[in-house]
N, C-alpha and C positions, 0 to 999 in steps of 0.2 A: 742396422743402419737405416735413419731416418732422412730422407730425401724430398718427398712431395707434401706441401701444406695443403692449402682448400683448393691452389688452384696452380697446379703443377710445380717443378722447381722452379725457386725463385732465391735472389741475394746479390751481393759484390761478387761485380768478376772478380776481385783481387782473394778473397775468401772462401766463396764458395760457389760460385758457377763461374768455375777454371775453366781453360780448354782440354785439362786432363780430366776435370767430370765430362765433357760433355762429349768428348772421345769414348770416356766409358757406357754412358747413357745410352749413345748411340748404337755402340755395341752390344749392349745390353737389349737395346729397341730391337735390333734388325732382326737379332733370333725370333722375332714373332710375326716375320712375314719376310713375304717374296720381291716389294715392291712399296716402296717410301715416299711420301708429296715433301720437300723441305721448304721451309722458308722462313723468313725473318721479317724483324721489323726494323725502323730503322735507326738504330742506336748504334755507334759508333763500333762497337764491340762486334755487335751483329754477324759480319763479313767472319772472324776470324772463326768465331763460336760453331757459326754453320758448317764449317770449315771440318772443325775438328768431331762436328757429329756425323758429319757423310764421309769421314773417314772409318769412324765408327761402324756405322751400320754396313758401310759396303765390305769392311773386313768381318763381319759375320755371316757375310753370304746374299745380302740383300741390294736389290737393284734399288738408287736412289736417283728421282725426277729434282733437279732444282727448280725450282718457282720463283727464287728471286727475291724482293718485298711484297708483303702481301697483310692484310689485316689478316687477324685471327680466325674469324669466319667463313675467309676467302680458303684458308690453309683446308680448313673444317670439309669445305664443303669438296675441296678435290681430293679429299684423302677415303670418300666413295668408295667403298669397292677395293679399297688398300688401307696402306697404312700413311701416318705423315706426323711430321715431326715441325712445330713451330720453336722459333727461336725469338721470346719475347719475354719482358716483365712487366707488360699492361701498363700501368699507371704509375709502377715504383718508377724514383729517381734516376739520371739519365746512367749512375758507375752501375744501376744495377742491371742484370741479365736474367734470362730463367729460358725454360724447357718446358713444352709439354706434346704429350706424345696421345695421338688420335689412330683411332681404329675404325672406320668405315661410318664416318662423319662423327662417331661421339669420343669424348676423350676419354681414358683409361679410365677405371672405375678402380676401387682398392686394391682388388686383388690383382689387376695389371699391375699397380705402380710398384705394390710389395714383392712384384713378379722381377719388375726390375732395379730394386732395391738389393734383393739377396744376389741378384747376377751383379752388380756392381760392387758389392763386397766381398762376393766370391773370385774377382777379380779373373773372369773366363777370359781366356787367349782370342786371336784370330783364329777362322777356321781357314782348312788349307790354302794352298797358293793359288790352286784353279777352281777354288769355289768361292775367289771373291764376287764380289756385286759391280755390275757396273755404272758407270752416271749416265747422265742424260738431261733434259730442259722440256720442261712446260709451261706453257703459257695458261695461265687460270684468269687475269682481272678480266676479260670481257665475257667470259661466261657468266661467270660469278653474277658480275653488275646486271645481265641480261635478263638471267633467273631471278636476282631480287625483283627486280622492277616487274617483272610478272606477276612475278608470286605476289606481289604488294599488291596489283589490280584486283587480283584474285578475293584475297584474304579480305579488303576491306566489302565484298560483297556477300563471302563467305563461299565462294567458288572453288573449297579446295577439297580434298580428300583426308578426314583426319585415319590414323590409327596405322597409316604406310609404313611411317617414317621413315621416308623419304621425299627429296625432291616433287613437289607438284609438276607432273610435264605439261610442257606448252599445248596450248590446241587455241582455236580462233575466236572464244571469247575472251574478249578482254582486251585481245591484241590491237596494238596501235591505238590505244584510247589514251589519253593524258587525264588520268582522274586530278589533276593539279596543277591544273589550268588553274590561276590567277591568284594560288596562293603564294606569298612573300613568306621565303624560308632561310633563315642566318643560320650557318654550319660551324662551328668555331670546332675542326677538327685537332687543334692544339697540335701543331705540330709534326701528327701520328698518322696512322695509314688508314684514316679514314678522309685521310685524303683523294684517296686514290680510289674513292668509292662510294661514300655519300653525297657528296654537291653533282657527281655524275649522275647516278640514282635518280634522285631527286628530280633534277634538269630531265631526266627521260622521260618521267612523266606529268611532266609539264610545268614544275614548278620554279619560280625565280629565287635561285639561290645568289645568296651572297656568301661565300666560304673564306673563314677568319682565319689566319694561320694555317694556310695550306700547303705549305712546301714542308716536305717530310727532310726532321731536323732533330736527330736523335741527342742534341741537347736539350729539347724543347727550350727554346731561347724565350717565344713568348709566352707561357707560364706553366705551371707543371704542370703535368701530364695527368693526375687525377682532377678530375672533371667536380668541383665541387662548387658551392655556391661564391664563395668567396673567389678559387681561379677562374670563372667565371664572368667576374664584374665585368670587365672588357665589352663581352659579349652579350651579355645582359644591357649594359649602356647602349648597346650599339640597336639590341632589338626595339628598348624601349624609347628611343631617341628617332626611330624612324617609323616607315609604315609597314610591321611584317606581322602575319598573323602567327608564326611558332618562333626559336631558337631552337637547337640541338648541339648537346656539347657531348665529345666522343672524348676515352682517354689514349695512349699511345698504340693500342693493338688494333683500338674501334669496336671489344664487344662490350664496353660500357655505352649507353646513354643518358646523358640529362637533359629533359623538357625542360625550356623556358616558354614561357606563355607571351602573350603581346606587351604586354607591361613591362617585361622584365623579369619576370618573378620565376624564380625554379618551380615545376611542380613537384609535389612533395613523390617520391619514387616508389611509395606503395601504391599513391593515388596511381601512377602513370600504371602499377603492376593491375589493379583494380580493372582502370577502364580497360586494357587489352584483355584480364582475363574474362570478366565479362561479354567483352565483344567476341569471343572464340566460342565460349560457351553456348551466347545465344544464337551463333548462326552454324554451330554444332548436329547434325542429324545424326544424333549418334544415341543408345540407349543411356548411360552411363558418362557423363562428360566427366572429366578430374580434371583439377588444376593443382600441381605440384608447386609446392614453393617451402620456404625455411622457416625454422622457429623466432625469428626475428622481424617478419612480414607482418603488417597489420591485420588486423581484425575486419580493416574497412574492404579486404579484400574476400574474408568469407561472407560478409554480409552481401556483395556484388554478385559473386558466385552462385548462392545461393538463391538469389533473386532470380537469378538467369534460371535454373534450375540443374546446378551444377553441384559439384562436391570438391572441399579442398583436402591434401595430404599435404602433409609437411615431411620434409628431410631436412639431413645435416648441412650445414654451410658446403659450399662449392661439389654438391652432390648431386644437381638437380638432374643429372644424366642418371644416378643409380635410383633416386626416387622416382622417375619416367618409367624405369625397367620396371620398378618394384607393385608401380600403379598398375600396371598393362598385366602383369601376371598375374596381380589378383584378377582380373576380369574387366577393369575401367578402361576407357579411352580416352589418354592424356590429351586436351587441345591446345595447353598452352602451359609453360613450367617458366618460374623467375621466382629469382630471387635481386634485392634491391639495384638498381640499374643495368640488372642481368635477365635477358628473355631468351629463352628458347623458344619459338615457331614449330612447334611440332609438326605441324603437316607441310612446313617449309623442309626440315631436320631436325640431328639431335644436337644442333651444338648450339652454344650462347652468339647472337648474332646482333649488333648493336646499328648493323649498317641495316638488315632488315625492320629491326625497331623504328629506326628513325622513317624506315618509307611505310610504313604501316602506320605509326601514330600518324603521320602527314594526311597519308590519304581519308581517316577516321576525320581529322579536325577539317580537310575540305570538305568530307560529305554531312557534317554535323552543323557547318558555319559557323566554326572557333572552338576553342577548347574547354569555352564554358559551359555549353550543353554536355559536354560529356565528362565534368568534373563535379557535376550541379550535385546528381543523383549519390554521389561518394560524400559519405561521412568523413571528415577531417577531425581526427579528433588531436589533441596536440601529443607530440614525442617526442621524446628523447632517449637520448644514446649517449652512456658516459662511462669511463672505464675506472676500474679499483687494481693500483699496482698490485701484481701478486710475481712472484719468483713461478717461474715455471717449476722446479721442485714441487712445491707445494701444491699445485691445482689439482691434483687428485686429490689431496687431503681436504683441501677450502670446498669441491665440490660433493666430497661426502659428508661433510658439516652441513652443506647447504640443502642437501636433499630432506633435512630433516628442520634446520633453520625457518627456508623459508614457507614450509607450510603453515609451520608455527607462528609466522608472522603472517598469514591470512589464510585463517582457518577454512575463509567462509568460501575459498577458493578452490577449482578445480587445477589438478597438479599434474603436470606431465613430464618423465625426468629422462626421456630417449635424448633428445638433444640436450645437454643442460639441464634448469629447474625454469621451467615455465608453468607461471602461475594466471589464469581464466577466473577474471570476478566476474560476480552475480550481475554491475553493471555494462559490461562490456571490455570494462578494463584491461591490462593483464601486465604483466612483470616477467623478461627473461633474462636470466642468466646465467653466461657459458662460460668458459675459460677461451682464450684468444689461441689461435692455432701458430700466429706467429710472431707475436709479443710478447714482454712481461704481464700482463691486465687480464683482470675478470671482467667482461662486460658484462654493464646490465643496459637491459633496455627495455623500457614503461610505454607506454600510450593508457591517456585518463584525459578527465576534465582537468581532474588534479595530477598532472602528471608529476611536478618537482615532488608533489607530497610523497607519491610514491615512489619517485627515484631516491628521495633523500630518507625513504625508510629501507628501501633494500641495499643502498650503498650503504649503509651505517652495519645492516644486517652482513655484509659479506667483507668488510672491514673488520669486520669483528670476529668471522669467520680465519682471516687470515692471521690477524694477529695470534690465534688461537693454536692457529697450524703452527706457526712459527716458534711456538714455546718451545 
């Protein structure tokens, strides 16, 4: 049984995140601790979902804390020390739902999820009658907010502790300073429960938020919930129409961000990966700094890295918790891991936190004066991202065509085939692609001078690939 994509379960309540999956999930979760953080976001479903997971887990024996709504990083960060179970589908549409299950702030890695894959196929009972769990309630959003805002003072000085991971605790630098004093900041939380945490954030340390859509409204009535250039416009109009030095657009959980600049203009989300991981690197006292990030990530982000005097690893799509593990045991000290509008803060935690992004770029572009001193130094070269239908059947067959396809289509390339076929020119270029973890489509994805030239030679090359498999 296949349950968990890149980034927990996800889908229609009506099809596949039932309240009898998530009765079982829950049951399945609880067997691997004593003590549970729950919470949801806020989609209409939400209420009933949570419902049937703390019924779950408390029937396996496990005490569960309700939390109520909370963004995704809020759940992350109090599930410290236990275990916690968010009740979210990020950015999908408002019928869909999802699950995902953290273990002492980072989320399950494979071998958890397949841990609770085979218990939910094995279809395990309650345990007895006096070894249920009991409930309970916690309160997390003003820690949570308390600790970002910190942490952000911190991080933008480089005041933090890398290699914990965990939590930076509080002490008396820093304290009570507004590094954001008289920056102008628009939040276009869309809806989502970054409501309930970035224009807060923000205002603590000193900055003038205007927050767009901020009543949490699990239709997302004013546009959808993934945060992209185009749902966007709104908010972009609205930056570039007034006087604000950033925009920040969240999607429905809040561990996505997307930077807009004073203008208007999205920044490109390798560039945004760039400057943070650069900035973590260079205020790094560390022998060995890493930056963890995915086979999809630009190139403009190892030239930054490397500047700094840093080194990057790559992992799988929504892995960047097992490539942190995988960094740290060869010997490295991870200071900062993303993947496209996803950061992890390592010496913050191990989870994706979009509300700590937004107060860390802030405080970067107050102590910089705007976001183009610190975009100047990033090579923008142009990309694209475009998909080749393929039948899921077939992507095992299309990707072992292609392991041999596209070398032969750029010989003069360095080839890497752990994630997909990603191919490294001689001028900096390169070409990846993977099979889609929860569509029909192969993507490919280029960065070049010439990028179309080379999209429209590797999409011709895995088209052709498919058609091939398909005989």
């Amino acid at each position: 049984m296949t349950l968990f994509g890149t980034a927990g379960i996800r889908g229609p309540v009506r099809e596949t995140v039932t309240p009898e999956l998530a009765l079982q999930v829950g049951r399945a979760a609880g067997r691997d601790g004593d003590a549970f953080v729950l919470a949801r976001d806020g989609r209409e479903t939400g209420p009933a979902l949570v419902a049937a997971v703390e019924v779950g887990i408390e029937s396996a024996g496990a005490d569960v804390y309700r939390a109520g709504q909370l963004p995704t990083p809020a759940l992350a960060f109090a599930s410290r020390g236990r275990h916690g179970v968010m009740v979210t589908a990020s950015h999908n549409p408002p019928q869909d739902n999802g699950i995902k299950v953290f273990e002492d702030g980072v989320e399950y890695d494979r071998e958890g999820e397949r841990r609770i894959e085979n218990r939910v196929g094995g279809g395990d009972p309650p345990t007895t009658f006096d070894e249920w769990g009991k409930p309970g309630t916690v309160d997390v959003i003003g820690e949570y907010r308390d600790a970002v805002a910190d942490y952000a003072r911190r991080a933008a000085t480089g005041a933090v502790a890398f290699g914990a991971g965990s939590v930076t605790e509080s002490g008396e630098e820093g304290e009570g300073e507004n590094p954001l004093d008289g920056l102008a900041v628009v939040v276009d939380c869309g809806n989502g429960m970054g409501s309930l945490a970035t224009p807060q954030v923000l205002t603590s340390l000193g900055a003038e938020v205007d927050a767009l859509n901020a009543s949490v409204d699990g239709h997302f009535p004013a546009r959808e919930s993934k945060p992209t250039p185009e749902s966007l416009a709104d908010a972009r109009r609205y930056v570039e129409e007034g006087e604000f030095d950033l925009g920040i657009g969240h999607d429905g959980d809040a561990d996505r961000t997307v930077v807009i600049d004073g203008d208007g203009e999205v920044v490109h989300e390798d560039t945004v990966l760039a400057v943070l991981a650069e900035h973590y690197v260079d205020v790094a006292d560390v022998a060995d700094p890493v930056v963890v990030t995915t086979p999809n990530a630009s190139g403009r982000i190892d030239e930054r890295v490397e500047a700094a005097g840093g080194r990057v690893e790559r992992v799988r799509l929504g892995a960047l918790h097992e490539g942190v593990a995988a960094a740290e045991d060869g010997g490295g000290t991870v200071v900062f891991a993303g993947e496209p509008w996803k950061h992890v803060h390592t010496a913050f935690g191990g989870w994706i936190d979009g509300v700590t992004s937004a107060a860390v770029v802030s405080c970067l572009v107050a102590d910089a004066g705007g976001i183009g001193p610190l975009r100047d130094p990033v090579t923008e070269r142009p990309y694209r991202k475009v998909s080749v239908e393929c039948p899921d059947a077939l992507k095992g067959e299309v990707m072992d065509r292609l392991e041999t396809a596209l070398p032969d289509l750029f010989p003069e390339g360095d080839v890497d085939t752990e994630y997909g076929v990603r191919v490294d020119l001689p001028d900096g270029s390169w070409v990846l692609v993977r099979p889609s973890g929860t569509e029909p489509y192969v993507r490919v994805y280029a960065e070049s001078d010439d990028v179309d030239e080379l999209v429209e030679e590797a999409s011709a090359t895995v088209e052709a690939a498919v058609a091939a498999a398909g005989e």
